[in-house]
Each structure stands twice: as structure tokens, then as C-alpha cells.
N, C-alpha and C positions, 0 to 999 in steps of 0.2 A: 892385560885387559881381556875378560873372557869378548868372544863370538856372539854367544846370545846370551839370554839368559840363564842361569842355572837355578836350581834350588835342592835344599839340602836338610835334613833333619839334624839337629844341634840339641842334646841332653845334656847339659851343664851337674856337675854334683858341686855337694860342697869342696872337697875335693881340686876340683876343675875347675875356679872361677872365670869368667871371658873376662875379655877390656872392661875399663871403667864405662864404656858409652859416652864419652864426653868429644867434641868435638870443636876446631877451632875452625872453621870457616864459613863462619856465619856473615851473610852479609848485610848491610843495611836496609838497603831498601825490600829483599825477600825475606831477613829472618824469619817473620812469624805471620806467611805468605796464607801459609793454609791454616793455621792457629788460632790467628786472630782477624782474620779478614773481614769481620764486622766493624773493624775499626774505622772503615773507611766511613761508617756513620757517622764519625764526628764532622768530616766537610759537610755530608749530605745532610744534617741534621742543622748544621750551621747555614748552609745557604738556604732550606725552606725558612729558616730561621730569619732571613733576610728578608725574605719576601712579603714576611710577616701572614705566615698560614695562622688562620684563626685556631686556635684553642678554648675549649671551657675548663675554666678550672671546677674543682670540686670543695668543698670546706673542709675544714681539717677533720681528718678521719675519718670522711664518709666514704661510701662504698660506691664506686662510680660503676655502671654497666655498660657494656660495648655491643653491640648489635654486629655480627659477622656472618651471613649467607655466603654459603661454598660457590666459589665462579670457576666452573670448569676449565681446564687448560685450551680447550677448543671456542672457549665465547669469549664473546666481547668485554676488556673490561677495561675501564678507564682508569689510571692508576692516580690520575688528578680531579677524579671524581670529587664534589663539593659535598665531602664529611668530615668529622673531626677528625685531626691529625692531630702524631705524637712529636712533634715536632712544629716551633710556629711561637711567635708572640702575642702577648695581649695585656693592655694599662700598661707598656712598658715591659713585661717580665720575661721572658725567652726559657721555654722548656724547653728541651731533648730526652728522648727515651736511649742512650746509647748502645747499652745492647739488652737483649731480649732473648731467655734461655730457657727453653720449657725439659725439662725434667720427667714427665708421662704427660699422659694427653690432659690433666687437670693444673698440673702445678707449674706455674712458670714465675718467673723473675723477670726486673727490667731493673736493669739502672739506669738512672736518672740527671741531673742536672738542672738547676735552676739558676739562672742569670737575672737579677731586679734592673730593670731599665738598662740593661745589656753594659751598662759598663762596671757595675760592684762585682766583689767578688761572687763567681760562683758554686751553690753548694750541690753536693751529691745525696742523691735520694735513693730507696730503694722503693721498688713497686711489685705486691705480692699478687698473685693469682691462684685463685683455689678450685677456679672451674673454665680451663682452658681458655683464658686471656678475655671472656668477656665481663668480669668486670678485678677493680684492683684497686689493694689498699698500698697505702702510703705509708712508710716507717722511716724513720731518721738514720742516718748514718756516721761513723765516727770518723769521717775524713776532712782533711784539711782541706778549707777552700783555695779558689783556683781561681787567679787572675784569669778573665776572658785572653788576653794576650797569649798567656802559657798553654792554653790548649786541653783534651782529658789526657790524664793519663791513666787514670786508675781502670782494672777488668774484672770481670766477671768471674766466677769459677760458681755456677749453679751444681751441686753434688748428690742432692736425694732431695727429699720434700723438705725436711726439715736443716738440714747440712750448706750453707752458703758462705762464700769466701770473696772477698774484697782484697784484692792486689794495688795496689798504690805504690809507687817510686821505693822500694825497700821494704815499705809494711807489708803485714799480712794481717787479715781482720776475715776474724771465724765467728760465724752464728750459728747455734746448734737446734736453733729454735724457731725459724724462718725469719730473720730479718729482726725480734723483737728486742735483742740482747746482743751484744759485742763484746768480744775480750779481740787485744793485740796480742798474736803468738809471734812468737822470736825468728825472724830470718833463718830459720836454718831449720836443717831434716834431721824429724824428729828422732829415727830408727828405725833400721832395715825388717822388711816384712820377707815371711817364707813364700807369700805369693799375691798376684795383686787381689785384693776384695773384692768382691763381687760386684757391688754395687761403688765401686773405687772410682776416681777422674783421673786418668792418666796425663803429666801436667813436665812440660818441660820446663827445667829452671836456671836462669841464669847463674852463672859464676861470676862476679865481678861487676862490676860498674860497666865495661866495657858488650858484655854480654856474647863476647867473643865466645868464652866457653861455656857450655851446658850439657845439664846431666837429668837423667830420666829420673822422676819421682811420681809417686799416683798418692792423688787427698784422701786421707780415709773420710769413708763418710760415717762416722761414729762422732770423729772427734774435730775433723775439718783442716788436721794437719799434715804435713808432707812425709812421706815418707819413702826411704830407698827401695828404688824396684832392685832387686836381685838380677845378676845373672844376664844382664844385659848381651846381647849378642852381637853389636855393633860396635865399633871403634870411636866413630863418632854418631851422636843421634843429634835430627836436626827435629822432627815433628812427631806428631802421635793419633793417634783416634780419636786422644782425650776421652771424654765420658761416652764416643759410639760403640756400641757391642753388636757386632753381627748376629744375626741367629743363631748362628749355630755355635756364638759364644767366642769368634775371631775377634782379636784386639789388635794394631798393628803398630810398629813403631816405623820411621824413615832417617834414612843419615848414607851413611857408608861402611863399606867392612874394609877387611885388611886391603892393602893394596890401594886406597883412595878408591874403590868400586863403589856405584850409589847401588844401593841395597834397600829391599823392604825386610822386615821381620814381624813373621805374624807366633800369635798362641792360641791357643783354645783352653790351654788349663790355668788360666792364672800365671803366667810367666812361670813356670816350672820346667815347660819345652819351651824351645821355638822351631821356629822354619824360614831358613832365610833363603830370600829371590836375588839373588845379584846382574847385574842390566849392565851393558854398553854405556858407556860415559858422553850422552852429548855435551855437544858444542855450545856455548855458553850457556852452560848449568847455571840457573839458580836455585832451583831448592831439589832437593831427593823427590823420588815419585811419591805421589801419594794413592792407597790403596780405596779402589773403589768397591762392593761388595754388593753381586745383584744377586737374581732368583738364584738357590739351589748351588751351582758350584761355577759360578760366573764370575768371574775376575777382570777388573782394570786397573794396571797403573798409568797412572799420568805423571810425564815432567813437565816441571815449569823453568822455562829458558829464557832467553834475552833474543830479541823480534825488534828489529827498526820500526818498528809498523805497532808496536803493542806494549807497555808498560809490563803485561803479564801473558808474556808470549806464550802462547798453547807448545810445548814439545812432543817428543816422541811418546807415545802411546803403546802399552803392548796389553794384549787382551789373553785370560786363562777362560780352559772349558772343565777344568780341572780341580778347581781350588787354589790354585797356585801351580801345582805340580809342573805343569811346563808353561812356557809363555810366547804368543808370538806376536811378532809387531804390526801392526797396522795401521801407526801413523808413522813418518820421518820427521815432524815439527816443520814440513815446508807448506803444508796444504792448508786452507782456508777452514777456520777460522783460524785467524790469528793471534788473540789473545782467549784463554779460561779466569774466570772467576771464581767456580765453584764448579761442583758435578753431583750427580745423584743418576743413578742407577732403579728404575721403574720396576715397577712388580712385572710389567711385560716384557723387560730388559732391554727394553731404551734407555739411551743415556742422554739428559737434563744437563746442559750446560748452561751458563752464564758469562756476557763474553762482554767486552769495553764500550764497541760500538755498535753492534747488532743487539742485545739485547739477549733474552734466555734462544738457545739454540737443541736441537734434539736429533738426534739419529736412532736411524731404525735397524741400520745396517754397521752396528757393532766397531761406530765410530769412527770409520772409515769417510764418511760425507754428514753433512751436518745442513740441513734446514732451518729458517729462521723460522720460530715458533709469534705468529702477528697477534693471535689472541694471547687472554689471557697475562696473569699479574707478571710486571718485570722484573721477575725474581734473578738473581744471580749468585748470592752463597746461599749453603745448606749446612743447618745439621739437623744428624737424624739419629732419636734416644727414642727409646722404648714406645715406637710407634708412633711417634709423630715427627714433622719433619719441619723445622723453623728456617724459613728463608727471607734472607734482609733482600729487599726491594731496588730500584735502580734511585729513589728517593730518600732513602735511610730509612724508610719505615719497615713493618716487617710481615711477611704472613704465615699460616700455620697451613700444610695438608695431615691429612689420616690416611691417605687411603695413595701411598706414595709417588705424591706430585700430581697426581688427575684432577684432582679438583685445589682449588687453596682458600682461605676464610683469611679477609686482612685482620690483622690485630694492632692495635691502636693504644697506646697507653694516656692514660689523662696524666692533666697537671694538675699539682696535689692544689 
């Protein structure tokens, strides 16, 4: 087990293929920790659901509008302010927006759920946006309903404006045409690409029923199917960027390299290089670090471990002034906060956390000590595509910044 970190330049030929990238030690409660961590929308979606938060509905196919003014991180904002929420019953019917993917700052996505009088089965909706979530149309989906009991399972995969994918328990459901038209493609990867597409989702996919093992694939966005990344430089891959591109074109994957070491692997050409960081193995590991990317050549990884005190215990921390190039620690995973939800890295190079029982937290000093952030929306995950940044709420609902994390505009989806 190295000392500290290392990192190393790896040019793969054909020639020279690495490991499969596939990896068995996935575990249940973290597998898809940083993935899919919207997911936790379905309690928080189901309990406003509870309380019965008003909703308006819209008639079929009308074009609803949302009214959203930007509320600075430093003001006041009430996150149970009395407006329409996307979450909430009404005559009986229970909607949820369960997760919400913006794609550039106009085009975003939500899927949906509709439960009638909360005990029928319920169906899944798609909900489209063409001008930055204030307002959205409603389109049908081809999935099977879902006893209330069984819970969602089905996810998102938002890929370009027009390119969107529907995951459900073994299907795959591709639209090439934003949500208007559906074909079922066949579980399985379609063929190996010489590098990933530009405008590609990087998308880890199980093997098995079990989901024990998985393997790196990125959706094209042409055609909305899977396809083998090449040249994989990990042994095992647990996470990915998915659809985030750095500026200057960083894409990263997370797992371990040889030897069980947790390892990040970044690229900038399209997986044709990489560069791999290899780290110190803490003490109950639950998932590989995940790569944060701030101003100019500002690097964080964060692990996420197992904490008595926190479901999604904050770990060791190690911060680059380099790009990667070398790394040094400046958390040990013993210091407060104790749990992370999500992170984001500021155009001033603070880092935006999201934490279990404080709420969004910030540092100024390079993550070292962490202040609880009292104004401003209770944001706690992030993702950040082509200039916008979509953060699910401590509510299930979600909000949008432009101008990374300073200010945020809620975004609200109607019931169709």
C-alpha cells in the first residue's frame, strides 16, 4: 500500500490492453453513493407527499410556467416557503418529480410519478423543459406501473437535448427525440468505441442481477445506446462523472488499481490517455474517492467511509494545486462534519458541501474546517453540465445556479 499518493501517465495501445475495469465489491447500501444520490428523492418526495403539499395540476398538454428569482447563498430563504411544490397531493392523486437533469442551462428533464388516490398503481411521466425549468411539458412513458408498496425504481440518464434514456429493473428505453417517441434496446453493450464522444454520459452498468460486478460504458448520444469504453485503467471501477466535463475537458472514473489501492482515473482526450492517482486505503472504505474540479488546476478528492455518527460518513480528503499531479491530505475523516452528501467546488474555490444533519456546509480554507452555511436553499447534491449546476434540496425538490453556487433559482415541476 503506497505512503501517499502517486500518480502516473498510462497510454494504453491496442496492443497493450489494461484490466477489464470491472470490479466485485460493491456494496449495498454505497454502491451508487455518488451516482445516483438523487435517489434519496423518493422518501423525501413520498413524505412531502404525506403531508399533502398542495399541487396544481395542468390539463393535458398544456404548457405550465414556473416563476424562479435567483436567492443568493448569503440571504434569507425559506425552503417551506408557501409555492407550488413538485411533490405533494391533491383530489386524491400524489405527484413526485423524482429526479430533475438539466443538460445546458435551457434543456432539462424530470421524471415523474403519478399515484391516483395513493393506493392504484403508479405511472411514470416524463417532464420536458426548453427554457431552464420555468415552465414543462408533459409526455407519456413506456414503463410499467409500480405498486406504491414496491417503491421507484426506474432512472434517469438525461444525454443532449434531444438524446434521453429510461432505466427500469433490466430495460433500457431510448428517445432520440426528447421524450416524444420510445423504442426498448436490448440490455446489453452495443460495441466498443475508439474513444468516448464528446457529448457522451459516462454510465456504469451492472453485470448480473446481483450487481456485484460492473463495467464502464458511456451512452452515445446519437443513438442513446451503451457502449464499451476502451482501455479502461482500473481493475475494478466503482463511479464516474457521468455526463460532468470539466473545462478543460477532465472526465474521471473511481474504483481501484492493481493491489486493491482506491485509485481515481482522469482523461482529457476522450479515454485514449489516462492518469491515474492512487491514495492510502482508509479504514472503512465505502466507496472510491470522488474527483472534485475547481478554478484553473484545483483538485479534491473525497472518500466516503463508515462514521457511527453518520450514514454517509465524510473521509479523508486530499487536495491538488496541480491538476492531479501530486496530492496532499488535509482531512483524516476524524474532523467535523461528519457526514458529505454531495460537493461542489465555487468559481472562488470554496467548497459547497451537503452534510445529514447541518445542512449545506462551506469552507474557505481548502477543506480543512467547514462552517454551516444558515442562509440560503438546503441544497446538498450537485450536478454540474455545461454551466449549470442542479442541486436536489434537503426536501426532494430541486434548484438550479449559473453562476456556480452564489446564487440558486428553485425549480418546481407541475403535475401533468
Amino acid at each position: 500500500m503506497p505512503d501517499s499518493p502517486r500518480r502516473e501517465l498510462i497510454v494504453w495501445s491496442e496492443t497493450n490492453p489494461p484490466h477489464d475495469g470491472l470490479w466485485p465489491d460493491r456494496r449495498p447500501q454505497t454502491a451508487d453513493r455518488w451516482r445516483r444520490r438523487a435517489g434519496s428523492a423518493f422518501i423525501a418526495a413520498a413524505l412531502l407527499a404525506a403531508i399533502g403539499v398542495p399541487v396544481r395540476h395542468a390539463a393535458s398538454g398544456e404548457k405550465v410556467s414556473r416563476g424562479g428569482a435567483a436567492v443568493a447563498a448569503d440571504a434569507t430563504h425559506f425552503d417551506n416557503a408557501g409555492t407550488e411544490a413538485d411533490a405533494g397531493e391533491v383530489d386524491g392523486t400524489r405527484f413526485n418529480a423524482l429526479f430533475v437533469q438539466f443538460v445546458d442551462r435551457d434543456h432539462g428533464f424530470a421524471l415523474t410519478a403519478t399515484c391516483p388516490d395513493g393506493k392504484q398503481f403508479c405511472s411514470y411521466g416524463l417532464a420536458v423543459s426548453i427554457d431552464g425549468g420555468r415552465s414543462y411539458q408533459h409526455r407519456a412513458l413506456p414503463l410499467a406501473k409500480v405498486a406504491p408498496a414496491e417503491g421507484y425504481s426506474a432512472d434517469l440518464h438525461a444525454v443532449t437535448t434531444h438524446t434521453v434514456v429510461i432505466e427500469d429493473r433490466g430495460e433500457w428505453w431510448v428517445s432520440i427525440d426528447a421524450g416524444r417517441t420510445w423504442r426498448s434496446a436490448p440490455d446489453s453493450v452495443a460495441r466498443s468505441v475508439a474513444e468516448i464522444p464528446a457529448a457522451g454520459r459516462l454510465h456504469t452498468r451492472c453485470r448480473g442481477t446481483s450487481c456485484d460486478i460492473r463495467e464502464l460504458t458511456v451512452i452515445d448520444p446519437s443513438t442513446g445506446m451503451r457502449l464499451t469504453v476502451p482501455n479502461v485503467p482500473l481493475e475494478q471501477v466503482h463511479g464516474s462523472s457521468e455526463s460532468t466535463i470539466a473545462p478543460d475537458g477532465t472526465r474521471w472514473i473511481s474504483g481501484t488499481a492493481r493491489g486493491d489501492v482506491p485509485a481515481l482515473a482522469t482523461t482529457r482526450d476522450g479515454g485514449r490517455t489516462w492518469s491515474v492517482s492512487r491514495f492510502p486505503k482508509p479504514d472503512k472504505l465505502l466507496s472510491a474517492p470522488r474527483l472534485l474540479v475547481g478554478p484553473g488546476s484545483l483538485r479534491y478528492a473525497v472518500f466516503s467511509v463508515q462514521r457511527k455518527d453518520a450514514k454517509n460518513g465524510f473521509g479523508p480528503m486530499y487536495a491538488s494545486t496541480d491538476a492531479g499531479r501530486t496530492w496532499t491530505q488535509v482531512r483524516d475523516g476524524e474532523e467535523q462534519p461528519t457526514s458529505i452528501l454531495g460537493a461542489i467546488v465555487g468559481p472562488d474555490g470554496r467548497l459547497l458541501i451537503g452534510t445529514e444533519l447541518n445542512g449545506p456546509m462551506i469552507s474557505a480554507d481548502g477543506g480543512r474546517t467547514f462552517t454551516r452555511l444558515e442562509a440560503g436553499p438546503n441544497v446538498s447534491n450537485f450536478i454540474e453540465r455545461s454551466g449549470i449546476i442542479t442541486a436536489q434540496r434537503g426536501d426532494g425538490s430541486y434548484s438550479t445556479s449559473l453562476n456556480g453556487g452564489a446564487t440558486w433559482s428553485p425549480i418546481s415541476v407541475p403535475a401533468p
